[in-house]
C-alpha positions as CSV (number, residue, x, y, z in Angstrom):
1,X,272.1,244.6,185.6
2,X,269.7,246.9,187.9
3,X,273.1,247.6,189.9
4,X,274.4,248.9,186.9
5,X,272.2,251.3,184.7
6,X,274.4,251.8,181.8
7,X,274.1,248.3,180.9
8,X,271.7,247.3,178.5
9,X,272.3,243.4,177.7
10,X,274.0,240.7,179.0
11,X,275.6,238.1,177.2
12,X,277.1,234.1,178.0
13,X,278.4,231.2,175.9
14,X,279.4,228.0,176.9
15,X,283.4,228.3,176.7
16,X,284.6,227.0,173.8
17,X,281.7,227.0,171.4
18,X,280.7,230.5,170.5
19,X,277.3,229.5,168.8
20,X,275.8,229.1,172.3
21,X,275.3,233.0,172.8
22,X,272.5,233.7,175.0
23,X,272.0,236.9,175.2
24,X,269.8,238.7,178.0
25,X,268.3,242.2,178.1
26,X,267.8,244.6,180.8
27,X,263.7,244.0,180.9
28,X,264.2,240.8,181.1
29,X,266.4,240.5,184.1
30,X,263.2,241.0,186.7
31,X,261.5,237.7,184.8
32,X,264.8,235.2,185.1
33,X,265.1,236.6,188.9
34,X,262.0,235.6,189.6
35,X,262.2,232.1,188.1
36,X,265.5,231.6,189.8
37,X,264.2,232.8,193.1
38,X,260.3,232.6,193.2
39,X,258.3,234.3,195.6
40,X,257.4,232.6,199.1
41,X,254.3,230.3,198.4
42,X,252.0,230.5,201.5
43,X,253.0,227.5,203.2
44,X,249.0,226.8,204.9
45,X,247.0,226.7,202.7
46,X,243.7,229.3,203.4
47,X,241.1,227.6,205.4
48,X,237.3,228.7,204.5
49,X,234.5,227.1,206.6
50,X,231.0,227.9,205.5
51,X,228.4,227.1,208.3
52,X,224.4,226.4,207.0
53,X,221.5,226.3,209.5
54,X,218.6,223.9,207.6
55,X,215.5,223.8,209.8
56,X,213.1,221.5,209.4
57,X,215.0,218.4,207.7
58,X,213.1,214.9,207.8
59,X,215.6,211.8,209.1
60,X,214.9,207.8,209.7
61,X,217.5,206.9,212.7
62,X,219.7,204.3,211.3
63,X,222.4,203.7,214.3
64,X,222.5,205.5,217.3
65,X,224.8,205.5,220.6
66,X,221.6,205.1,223.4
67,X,223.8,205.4,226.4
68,X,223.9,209.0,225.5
69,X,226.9,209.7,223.9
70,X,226.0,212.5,220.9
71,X,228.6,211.9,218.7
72,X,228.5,209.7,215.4
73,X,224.6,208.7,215.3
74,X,223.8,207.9,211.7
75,X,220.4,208.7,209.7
76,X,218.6,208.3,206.6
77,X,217.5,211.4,204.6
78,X,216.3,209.5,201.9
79,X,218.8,207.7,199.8
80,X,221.6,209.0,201.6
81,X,222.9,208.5,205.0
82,X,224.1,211.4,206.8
83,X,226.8,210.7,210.4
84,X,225.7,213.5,212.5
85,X,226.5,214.9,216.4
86,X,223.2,215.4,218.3
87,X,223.8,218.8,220.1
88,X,219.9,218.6,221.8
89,X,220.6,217.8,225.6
90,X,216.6,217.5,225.6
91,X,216.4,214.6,223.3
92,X,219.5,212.8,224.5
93,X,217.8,212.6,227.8
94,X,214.9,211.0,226.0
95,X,216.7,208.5,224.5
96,X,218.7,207.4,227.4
97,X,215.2,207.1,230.0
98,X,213.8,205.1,227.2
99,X,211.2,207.3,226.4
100,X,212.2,207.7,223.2
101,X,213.0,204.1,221.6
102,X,214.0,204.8,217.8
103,X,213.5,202.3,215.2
104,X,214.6,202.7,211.4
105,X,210.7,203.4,210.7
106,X,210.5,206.4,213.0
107,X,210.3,210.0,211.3
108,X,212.6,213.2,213.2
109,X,212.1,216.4,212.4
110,X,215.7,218.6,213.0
111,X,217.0,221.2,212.3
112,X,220.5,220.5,211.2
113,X,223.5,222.5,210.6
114,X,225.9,221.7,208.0
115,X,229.7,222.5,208.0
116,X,231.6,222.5,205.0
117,X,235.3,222.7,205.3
118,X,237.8,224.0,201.7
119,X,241.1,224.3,202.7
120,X,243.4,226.0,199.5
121,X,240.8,224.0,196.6
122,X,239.9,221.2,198.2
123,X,236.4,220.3,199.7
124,X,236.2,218.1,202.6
125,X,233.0,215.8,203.2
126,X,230.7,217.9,204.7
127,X,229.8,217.2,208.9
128,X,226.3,217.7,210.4
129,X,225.5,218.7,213.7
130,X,221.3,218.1,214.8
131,X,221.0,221.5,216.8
132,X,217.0,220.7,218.0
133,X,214.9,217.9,217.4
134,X,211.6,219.2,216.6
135,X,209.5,216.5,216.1
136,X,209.8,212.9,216.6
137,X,206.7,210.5,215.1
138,X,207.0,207.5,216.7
139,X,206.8,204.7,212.8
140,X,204.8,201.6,212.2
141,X,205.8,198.5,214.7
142,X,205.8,195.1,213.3
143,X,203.4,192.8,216.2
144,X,205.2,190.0,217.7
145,X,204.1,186.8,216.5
146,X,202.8,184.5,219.4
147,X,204.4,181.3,218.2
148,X,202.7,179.2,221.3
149,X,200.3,176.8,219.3
């Protein structure tokens, strides 16, 4: 119909039965073309990755990799457990000599940046990165028992 301005409607039946008329007007050509042949969807969805620096977060070490691999070391932040890749060379180094032993009592100071990946609508599980540790406070030991009686 937009090839052909001097027509204003277009009507179809099914042959043979003449009370199936449809009939289509001019402005409403552009909404049936569209229907029939949509627009291209984006085919990736957008990818949004919002980065936040918290300084100063308290973590009990749960499971770590002491041989000094950074990735994958788990904490406590309370009730929640938080997987996180230590990015401090300093404290790595620590752990590997042995200076630093951690046990579950033990209290770190970080600061520790959360990534938070949405990709169209959806929101992944947010990963943590420990960029310094600040502060490590060696927790309560339990004595040995000397069991020789």
């Amino acid at each position: 119909m937009d090839e052909q301005p001097s027509v204003s409607n277009v009507r179809t039946y099914i042959e043979g039965e003449e009370k199936s008329e449809v009939k289509v007007e001019r402005q409403d050509a552009s909404v049936i073309r569209e229907f029939v042949n949509p627009s291209p969807v984006p085919t990736s969805p957008e990818e949004t990755i919002k980065e936040t620096l918290h300084p100063s977060v308290y973590l009990n070490p749960k499971r770590g990799a002491f041989d000094g691999d950074a990735k994958d070391w788990s904490f406590r932040q309370g009730d929640q457990i938080i997987v996180a890749t230590i990015r401090d060379k300093d404290f790595l180094k620590r752990c590997m000599s042995g200076e630093y032993r951690l046990n579950y009592s033990d209290l770190l100071t970080v600061d520790l940046l959360e990534r938070q990946r949405v990709i169209g609508t959806l929101v992944s599980k947010p990963t943590y990165e420990i960029v310094k540790v600040t502060n490590y406070v060696v927790g309560a030991r339990q004595d040995k028992l000397d069991l020789d009686v």
